[in-house]
C-alpha positions, 0 to 999 in steps of 0.5 A: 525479573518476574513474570509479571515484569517480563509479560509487560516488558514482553507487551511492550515490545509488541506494542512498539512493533504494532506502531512501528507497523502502523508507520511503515502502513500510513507511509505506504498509503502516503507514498501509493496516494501521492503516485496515483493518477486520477482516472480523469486524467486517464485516457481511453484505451482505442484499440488498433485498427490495423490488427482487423484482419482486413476489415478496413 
């Protein structure tokens, strides 16, 4: 193999792994995406009376 050869089996090799990246990357956005809850179907956080001090 000569340089040129082996800077191009080298780009390849690196252009594998940058899809392979990518993947993975739309995979997880995919996967968080699908686990998300709408914040319409949040609830509102109301805090607990009790813990006042006396203030009821």
């Amino acid at each position: 193999m000569d340089g040129t050869q082996r800077e191009s089996a080298q780009s390849r090799g690196e252009q594998v792994q940058a899809a392979e990246r990518e993947a993975a990357r739309r995979r997880l956005l995919a996967e968080a995406e699908a686990d998300r809850v709408p914040a319409e179907e949040t609830t509102r956080a109301v805090p607990d009376r009790r813990w006042r001090g006396g203030q009821h």
